[in-house]
C-alpha angles and dihedrals in degrees: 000000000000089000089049089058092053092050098057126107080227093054089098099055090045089055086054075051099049091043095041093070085041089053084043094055085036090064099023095054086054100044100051088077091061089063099037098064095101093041094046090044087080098064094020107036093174073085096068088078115076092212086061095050090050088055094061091046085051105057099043085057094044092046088044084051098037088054089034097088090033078047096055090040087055097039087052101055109027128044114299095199087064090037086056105044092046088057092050101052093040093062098043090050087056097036082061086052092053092068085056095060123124102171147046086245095055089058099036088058094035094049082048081056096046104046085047084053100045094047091078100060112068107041082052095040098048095044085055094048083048096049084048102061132017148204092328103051111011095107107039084047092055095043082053087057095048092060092073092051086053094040092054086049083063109044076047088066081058090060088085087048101044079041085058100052096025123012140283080240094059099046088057090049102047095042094048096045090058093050095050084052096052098048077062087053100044085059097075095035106038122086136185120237124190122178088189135049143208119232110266097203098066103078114238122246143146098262085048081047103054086045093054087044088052094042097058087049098053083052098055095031086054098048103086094207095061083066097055083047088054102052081041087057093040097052104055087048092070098069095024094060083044092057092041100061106019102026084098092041088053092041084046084051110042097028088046083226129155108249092241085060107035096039092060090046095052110038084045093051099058100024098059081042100055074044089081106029096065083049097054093040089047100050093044091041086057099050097036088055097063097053093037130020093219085058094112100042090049080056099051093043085055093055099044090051086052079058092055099064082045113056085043076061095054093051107046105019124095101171113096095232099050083050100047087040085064093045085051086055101037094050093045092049098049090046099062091043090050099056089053105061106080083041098055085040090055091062093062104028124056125225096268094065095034107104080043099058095045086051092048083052094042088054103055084038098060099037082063089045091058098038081060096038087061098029085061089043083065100038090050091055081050094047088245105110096114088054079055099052084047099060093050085071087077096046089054091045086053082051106057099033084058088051105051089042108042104034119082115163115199089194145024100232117021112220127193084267102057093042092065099042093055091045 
């Protein structure tokens, strides 16, 4: 029956199915964290600093960038199947260890393991997704994916609330222990795809293994429009981690809300909100992309200027619904931008790097994630974490000017070929 399964025209769009629920726990298991401050102060009162509570957002986020680019090595040149499972079932253990914790210390370890674990999961799981379906569909299969991503940010935002009738204990528990059962399940239905190979008549070692490393980097390092990718996917990071982890404590401050109030309200905001928007950027970008190379990118630039009105509102509004307008449209617009990126890297950069490349992205990304995650722990005990929001506006117009000037694809999909004729 299982073989079956692997055998039918629909199997790549059941593996977008198997990995969504994995890119839902991957974010879940994390997010739950940014809600449960309030419920977790009482046995752990370290908590109760916001400077604290950045640290533990932050290294999960240094560890997660410091693994990204080992991650997408890994993921290019081992089985990403294995790579994938074994993710899964490192950080639910530890998010069920988590729910054992009696200390500041005990977090601040268990959030460094899981950001080393989790690390592994998206630059293997999105150059799957990517060798699994082409032109036509990449980017409407990976925005499928990243629902689930989005869709885990927003049952997060519940942990406060499951923490109020239950305890904080219990959601950890509960959440981890899911993730551990499915990695066992994943094991039957999930099945690797490359659509390149290595030769298998030069013997694999470590020192083979270090000059093919090198070499892929050479490659990527070499190729001037991955740096302007990199600086793309470093930008945006900025005011999405932001959202991400302080968007409820700023709800909680300027609305005068109760975190198991104000933290549902904004992680599923935004996060419904972002729902849809990797929908709508994934099925345009498809189709724009056919008719034009620079499709995707156009797609991307829409969805970061929706992020610009936003994250002004953020900053200057006090009414609910101004401030719930901005988390609709930041949410839809970076949306739209995130479901893009492997897409557009997958137009300079051919299947062999790929993983790579993500890693190399995820890792800039999220080193910016975690200088602002800590940056904002320090405004909000200043009281200056909405000036903060404001300036991020200019990072995201830099952003978008550098990407619609410098990036010009001369195909939809790179191949091995045209990789060598442009270098």
């Amino acid at each position: 029956m299982i073989a079956k399964l692997n055998e039918k025209k629909s199997y790549p769009w059941i593996v977008v199915g198997l990995l969504w629920f994995v890119a839902l726990l991957n974010y879940l298991d994390r997010q739950m964290l940014s809600t449960m401050k309030s419920a977790m102060m009482d046995d752990i009162p370290e908590l109760a600093k916001a400077e604290n509570f950045g640290l533990l957002m932050a290294i999960f986020l240094w560890i997660y960038a410091l693994m990204s680019p080992v991650s997408g090595i890994i993921a290019d040149r081992f089985n990403r199947k294995r790579i994938i499972i074994g993710s899964l079932f490192i950080w639910s253990g530890v998010t069920m260890a988590m729910g054992y914790a009696t200390t500041f210390n005990q977090i601040y370890i268990l959030r460094g393991i899981m950001g080393f674990s989790e690390a592994f999961y998206i630059p293997a799981a999105l150059s799957l997704i990517a060798d699994y379906h082409q032109e036509r569909t990449r980017s409407f299969a990976i925005a499928i994916h990243t629902t689930g991503i989005y869709l885990g940010q927003a049952l997060g935002g519940f942990g406060a609330t499951i923490s109020k009738h239950f305890s904080w204990h219990f959601s950890f528990h509960s959440v981890g222990l899911l993730g551990v059962v499915y990695s066992l399940l994943l094991m039957f239905f999930l099945k690797e795809k490359k659509t390149y190979f290595f030769d298998p008549s030069k013997k694999s070692s470590v020192n083979y293994e270090f000059k093919q490393m090198f070499k892929g980097l050479g490659i990527l390092f070499g190729n001037i429009s991955f740096w302007v990718l990199l600086f793309y996917f470093a930008a945006p990071s900025l005011p999405g981690w932001a959202a991400k982890n302080w968007l409820p404590t700023l709800f909680t401050e300027t609305l005068h809300l109760d975190m198991s109030l104000a933290g549902p309200i904004a992680t599923i905001t935004i996060s419904m909100s972002s729902f849809f928007g990797v929908l709508i950027g994934g099925a345009i970008s498809d189709r724009w992309v056919m008719k034009h190379l620079k499709g995707r990118i156009y797609t991307s630039a829409i969805g970061l200027f929706l992020t610009i009105p936003a994250l002004f509102l953020f900053g200057y509004c006090c009414s609910i619904e101004a401030i719930i307008f901005g988390a609709i449209l930041f949410g839809l617009g970076f949306g739209i931008y995130d479901t893009n990126n492997m897409p557009i890297l997958c137009q300079f950069v051919a299947p062999r790097y790929r993983a790579t490349g993500y890693g190399i992205m995820n890792f800039v990304g999220i080193s910016a994630g975690a200088v602002i995650t800590e940056f904002l722990g320090k405004a909000a005990d200043n009281g200056g974490m909405r000036n903060v929001f404001v300036l991020l506006l200019f990072v995201v117009v830099t952003a978008i000017i550098l990407q619609l000037v410098s990036l010009h694809p001369k195909t939809i999909d790179m191949t091995e070929d045209n990789e060598v004729t442009e270098n």
